[in-house]
C-alpha positions, 0 to 999 in steps of 0.5 A: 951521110952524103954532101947533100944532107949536111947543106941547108936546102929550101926544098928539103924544109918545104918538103913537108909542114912539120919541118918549117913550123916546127922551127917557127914555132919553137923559135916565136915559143922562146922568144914571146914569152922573154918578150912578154916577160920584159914586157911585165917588167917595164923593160919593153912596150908592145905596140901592137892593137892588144894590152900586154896580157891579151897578147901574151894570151892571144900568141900563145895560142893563136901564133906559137900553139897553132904553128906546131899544130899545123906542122903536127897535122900536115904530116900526120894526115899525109900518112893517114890519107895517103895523098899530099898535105901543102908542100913547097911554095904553098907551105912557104906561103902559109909559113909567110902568112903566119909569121907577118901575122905575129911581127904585125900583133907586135907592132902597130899595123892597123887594120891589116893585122886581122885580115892577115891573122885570120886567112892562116887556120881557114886556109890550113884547115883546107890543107888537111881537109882536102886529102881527108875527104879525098880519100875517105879518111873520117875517123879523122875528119875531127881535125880540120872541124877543130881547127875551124872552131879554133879559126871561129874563135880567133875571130871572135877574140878580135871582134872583141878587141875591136868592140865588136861584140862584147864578150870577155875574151877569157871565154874565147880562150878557154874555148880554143884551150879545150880545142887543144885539149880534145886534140890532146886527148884523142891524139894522145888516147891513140899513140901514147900507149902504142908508143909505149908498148911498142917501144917496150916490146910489152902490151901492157899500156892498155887502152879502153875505148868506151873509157876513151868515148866518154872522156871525149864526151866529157871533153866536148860538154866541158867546151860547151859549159865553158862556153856558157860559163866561162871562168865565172863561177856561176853553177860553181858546184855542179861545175866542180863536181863534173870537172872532178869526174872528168879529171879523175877518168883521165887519171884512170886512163894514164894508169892504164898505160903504166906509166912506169915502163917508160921510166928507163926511156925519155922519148917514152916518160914525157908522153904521160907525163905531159899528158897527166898536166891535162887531169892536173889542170881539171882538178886544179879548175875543180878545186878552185870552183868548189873554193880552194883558194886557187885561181883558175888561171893556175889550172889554165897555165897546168894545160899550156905551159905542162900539157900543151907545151909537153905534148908538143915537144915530146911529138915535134921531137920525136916526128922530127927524128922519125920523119928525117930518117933518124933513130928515135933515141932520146940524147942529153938534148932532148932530156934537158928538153923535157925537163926544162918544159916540165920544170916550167910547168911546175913553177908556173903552176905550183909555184904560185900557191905555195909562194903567192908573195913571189908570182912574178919572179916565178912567171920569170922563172917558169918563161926562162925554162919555157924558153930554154926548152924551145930554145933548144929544140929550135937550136938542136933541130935547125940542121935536122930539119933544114936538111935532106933525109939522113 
């Protein structure tokens, strides 16, 4: 290791997205949600345009979400395309842009917040376009399209906000959680099993790809009755039925990796792992429609807090290892990683329905493993990421 990589360097973090917004990201990870667990025990007022639960709902999304997905993507379509994705001051500009955006939503800064708020994912989304087109890269055109529609939703939810339109704003986020969802699906559908296999020396994570076309299938019908239905429980039947096949298609399809070969690695076992939240979160919105005594907002929080925040752990580790030259070796740190996430996951989800009498004791709980895990990677990773290439 030379001088050179023990010194922390700006342009080796505007090298490339990965390495700033996965620092910001995990960083606003922990820290909004103590905030908004102090914020639901008097402790804190929020004095941003939003009451407290739209913003808890509206930054786990719009801000920590789409930050590590930004980071994700301006990396991944470098090597898809080829061709450069923002890098220097164009990424720290965008890296500016987003983090004025979340201090903004959390202190009163008038009509500014939606200017500035709303430039990040169209101007992101250009980031990724321009080298996919260039080089002809369509198999992968579906990431700037979804990152647009997440950018047409952010707006929507603000034209709500500002009684714009009048629309409940539950439907707008269920709408950019499918997003992440179908991103979750077809990304994770391609590596999960490579991954494995590769890292196993095997070829028995199999993948089907008329199982994977109608399961994306199902994913986009599910993000067009959500946009019908919402999380009313109208058409609850049919609704429940669809949901019911769509998730069981999607427990087919982590059977079809073997899960249990990962079992002996960390930087594997998380991958289905975090992906099963997915299918959890489908039949928990099944069950629930067809009358089991389980809010939705249970099935809601199987896909942010297990999936969303699994998946994206699991990949910001391992990239961030990859993509600096290192080994991708599971340490204690990264374990504790994953299990703190999935023990998130697991109070907020579980938690609930088998302790009601305790909700906010458990949401505390759950947001203190939350932000253990983000934490930790934020901590962990500072000098992987804010350093030359080992």
């Amino acid at each position: 290791m030379t001088d050179n990589t023990r010194k922390f360097s700006t342009d080796a973090l505007f090298s490339l997205g990965f390495r700033p917004f996965y620092l910001a990201g995990a960083f606003y990870a922990a820290a909004s949600l103590l905030i908004w667990v102090a914020y639901l025990f008097d402790f804190v007022e929020l004095q941003g345009p939003f009451e407290g639960s739209l913003w808890h709902a509206h930054e786990l999304i719009f801000g920590f979400a789409v930050a590590i997905l930004v980071g994700f993507l301006f990396t991944a379509v470098r090597n898809w395309s080829g061709l450069p994705t923002p890098n220097g001051k164009a990424l720290a500009a965008l890296l500016l842009l987003w983090a004025i955006a979340r201090i903004m939503l959390i202190f009163d800064a008038g009509p500014w917040v939606p200017i500035i708020d709303l430039l990040f994912l169209p101007l992101a989304a250009l980031g990724i376009a321009v080298p996919l087109i260039r080089s002809g890269n369509k198999r992968n055109y579906f990431t700037f399209l979804l990152m647009l529609l997440l950018a047409l939703a952010n707006g929507a939810f603000y034209a709500i906000a500002y009684d714009w339109i009048s629309v409940d704003p539950n439907t707008v986020f269920l709408i950019a959680l499918d997003v992440f969802a179908i991103f979750i699906t077809v990304i994770g559908g391609r590596i999960i099993p490579l991954f494995c296999n590769n890292a196993t020396g095997s070829k028995r994570a199999q993948r089907h790809q008329n199982l994977e076309y109608a399961i994306v299938t199902g994913m986009v019908l599910l993000l067009l009755s959500d946009l019908a239905w919402g999380l009313t429980d109208d058409w609850a039947m049919p609704r429940a039925g669809f949901l019911l096949a769509l998730g069981l298609l999607h427990c087919t399809k982590v059977a079809l990796w073997r899960p249990q070969i990962t079992l002996a690695n960390p930087m594997l076992w998380i991958l289905p792992l975090a992906y099963s939240w997915l299918p959890i979160a489908l039949l928990l919105r099944a069950a629930s429609l067809a009358g089991a005594p389980i809010d939705q907002i249970l099935a809601l929080h199987a896909l942010t807090v297990g999936s969303m925040g699994g998946m994206m752990l699991a990949m910001m580790t391992r990239s961030a290892l990859g993509h600096t030259g290192r080994q991708i070796i599971a340490s204690k740190v990264e374990t504790f990683i994953f299990i703190f996430v999935t023990l998130g996951a697991m109070v907020r989800v579980f938690g609930p329905i088998v302790m009601p009498q305790l909700y906010l004791l458990e949401i505390a709980i759950s947001a203190i493993f939350w932000s253990l895990a983000f934490g930790l990677f934020f901590v962990s990773y500072w000098k992987i990421l804010t350093r030359p290439r080992a």
